[in-house]
N, C-alpha and C positions, 0 to 999 in steps of 0.2 A: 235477560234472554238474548241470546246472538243470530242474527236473524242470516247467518252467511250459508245455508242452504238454498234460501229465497230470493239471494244476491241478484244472479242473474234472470230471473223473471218477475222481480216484485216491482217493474214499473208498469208493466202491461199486466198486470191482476191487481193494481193499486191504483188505474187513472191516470198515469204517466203526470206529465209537464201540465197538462191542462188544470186539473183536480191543482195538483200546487198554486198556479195564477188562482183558482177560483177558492180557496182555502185563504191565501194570502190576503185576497181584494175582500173576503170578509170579513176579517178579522184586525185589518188597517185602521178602519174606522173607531175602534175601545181599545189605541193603543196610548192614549190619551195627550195625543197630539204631539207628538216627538216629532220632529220636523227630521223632513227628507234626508236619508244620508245614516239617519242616529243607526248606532250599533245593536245588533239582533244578534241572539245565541241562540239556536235549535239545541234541544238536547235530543237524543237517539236522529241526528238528522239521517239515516239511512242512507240513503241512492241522495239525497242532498234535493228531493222535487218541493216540498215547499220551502226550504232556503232559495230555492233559486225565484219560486214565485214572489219572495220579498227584494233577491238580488234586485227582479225587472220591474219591483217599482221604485228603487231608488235606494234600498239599505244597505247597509256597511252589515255584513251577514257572515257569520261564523256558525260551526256545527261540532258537536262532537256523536263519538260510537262507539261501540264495544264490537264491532262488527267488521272484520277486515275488509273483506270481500265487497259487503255495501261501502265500506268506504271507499274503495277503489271505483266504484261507479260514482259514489258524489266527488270524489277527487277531478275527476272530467268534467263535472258538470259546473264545478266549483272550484277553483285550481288556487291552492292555498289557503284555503278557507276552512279545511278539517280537519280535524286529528284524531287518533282512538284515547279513547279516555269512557272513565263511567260518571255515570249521571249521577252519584255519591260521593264525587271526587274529580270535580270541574279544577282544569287547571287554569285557572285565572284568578288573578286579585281580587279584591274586594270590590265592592262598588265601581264597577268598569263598564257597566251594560247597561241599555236604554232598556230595552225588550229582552226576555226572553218568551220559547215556547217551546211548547209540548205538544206532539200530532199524535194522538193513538198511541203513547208509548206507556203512560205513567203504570197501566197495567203489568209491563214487562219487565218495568224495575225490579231489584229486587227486594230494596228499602224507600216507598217512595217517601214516608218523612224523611230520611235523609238528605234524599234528591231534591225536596223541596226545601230544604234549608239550605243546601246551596246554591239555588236558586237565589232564593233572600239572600243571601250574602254575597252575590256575585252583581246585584241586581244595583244599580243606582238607586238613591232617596229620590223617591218620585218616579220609578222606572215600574214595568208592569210586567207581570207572566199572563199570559194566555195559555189557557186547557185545553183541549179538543180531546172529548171522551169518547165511546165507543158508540157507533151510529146504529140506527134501529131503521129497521129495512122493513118496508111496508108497500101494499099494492098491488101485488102478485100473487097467485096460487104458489110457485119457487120459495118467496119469501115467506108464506107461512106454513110452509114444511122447513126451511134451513133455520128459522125464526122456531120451530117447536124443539127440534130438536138439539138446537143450544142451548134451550131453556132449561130439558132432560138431563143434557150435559151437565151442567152448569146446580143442578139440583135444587134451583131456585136461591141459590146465592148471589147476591149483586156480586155485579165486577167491583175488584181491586180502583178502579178509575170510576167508580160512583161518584156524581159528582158530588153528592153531602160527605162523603172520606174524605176526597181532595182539596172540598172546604175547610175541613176540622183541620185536616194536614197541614195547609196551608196557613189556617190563623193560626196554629201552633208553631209556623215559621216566625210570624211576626207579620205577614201578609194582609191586606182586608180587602177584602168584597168589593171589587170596583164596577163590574157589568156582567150579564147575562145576554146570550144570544144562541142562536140555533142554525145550525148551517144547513142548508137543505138541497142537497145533490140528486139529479136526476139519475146517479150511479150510470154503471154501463149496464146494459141491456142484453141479458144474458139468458141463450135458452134450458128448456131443463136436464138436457144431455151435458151441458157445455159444465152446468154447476154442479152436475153429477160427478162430472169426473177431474172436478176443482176440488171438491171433495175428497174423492179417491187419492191425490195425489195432495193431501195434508197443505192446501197453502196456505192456511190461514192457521197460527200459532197455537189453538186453544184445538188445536187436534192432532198437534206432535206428539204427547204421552200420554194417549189415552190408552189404557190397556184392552188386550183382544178382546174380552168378553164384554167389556162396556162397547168396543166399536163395533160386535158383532151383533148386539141388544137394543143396541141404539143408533148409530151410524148406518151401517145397512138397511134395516127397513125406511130412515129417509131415504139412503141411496133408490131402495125400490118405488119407494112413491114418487119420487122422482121422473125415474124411468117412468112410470107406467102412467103420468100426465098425457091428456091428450096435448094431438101437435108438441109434442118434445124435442123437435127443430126449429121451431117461432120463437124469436126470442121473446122474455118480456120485461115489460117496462120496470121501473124502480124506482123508488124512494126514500132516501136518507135521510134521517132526521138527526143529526149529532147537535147532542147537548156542549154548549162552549160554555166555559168562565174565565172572567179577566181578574186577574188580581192588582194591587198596586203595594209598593214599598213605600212606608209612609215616609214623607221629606222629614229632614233631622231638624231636631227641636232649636228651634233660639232661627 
């Protein structure tokens, strides 16, 4: 999926530069000790903000996209560091990579076996992937209307980026099960007008093709619950809960 609609405003509806440092600094720790410097590959690195949260702790940090547009925003942020290419068809050798990682994307892919097998084979013996799958937004009256109505959406099908698919996917790379963790963002703080009309104005991907009668069935009436919350100028608080998984490449025999 080409996110070059969202180009220019997917870092301020995304958490900008901060959410990257704080994504990076949790996910440092189950990278399984690659010493300062080792080589990182983001796949879909977008606008380039968590590569750059790994550039500022010290990684030799590469990215690719299918995205022009975002890449020209991580190209500034990152200068040298990306290229367009897909996550089905990484252009790099074999085993050249300490880390790779994955932020919200593997949903977008369009084959992520694929994606995940080249991953593994891009990946050093003894080199790890990190997951970050789709965060679950709890705490707010906001979030348990935008929380019902993905669900309607979505008709009670897990996401493509489940993490038990992305396990299967992933031992079917040749991968195995290195850690589990949970990223938990205090998100931004958002009133019910403001996600009203974040809405309206489709920023988030899983409401680009949804056809009129679904958005008019289902979309709208959250638009109206929305609106019609008390205090609809207050912001409120929030809570992300993203499921991570780390993988590893197992080291070659002998």
């Amino acid at each position: 999926m080409n996110f070059d609609r969202m180009a220019d405003r997917y870092d301020q509806t995304r958490g900008g530069e901060e959410r990257g440092r704080r994504v990076a600094g949790a996910l440092v720790p189950h990278l399984g000790g690659h010493p300062r410097g080792g080589t990182l590959l983001e796949i879909g690195v977008g606008t380039g903000l968590i590569s750059a949260g790994f550039a500022g702790l010290g990684w030799s940090v590469a990215g690719v996209d299918v995205s022009e547009r975002m890449l020209a925003h991580a190209a500034r942020r990152l200068p040298g560091r990306v290229l367009r290419a897909d996550a089905t068809a990484i252009p790099f050798r074999a085993a050249v990579v300490d880390v790779c990682v994955a932020v919200h994307v593997i949903h977008l892919v369009g084959d992520p076996g694929a994606a995940l097998a080249e991953v593994a084979r891009v990946l050093r013996p003894g080199g790890r992937f990190a997951f970050v799958g789709g965060g679950k937004h709890g705490g707010s009256d906001v979030a348990e209307i935008v929380g019902a109505m993905q669900a309607e959406l979505s008709g009670g099908a897990p996401r493509r980026d489940d993490p038990e698919a992305v396990t299967r996917l992933a031992e079917r790379a040749g991968l195995r099960h290195a850690a589990d963790l949970t990223i938990v963002d205090s998100g931004h703080p958002s009133t019910p007008l403001e996600s009203a009309r974040q809405i309206e104005l489709r920023t988030w991907s899983h409401l680009w093709s949804i056809p009129a009668a679904r958005w008019t069935s289902v979309v709208e009436p959250a638009l109206d619950a929305l609106r019609g919350l008390p205090n609809p100028t207050e912001p409120r608080s929030d809570r992300i809960s993203t499921p991570s998984l780390v993988f590893e490449k197992p080291a070659a025999a002998g």
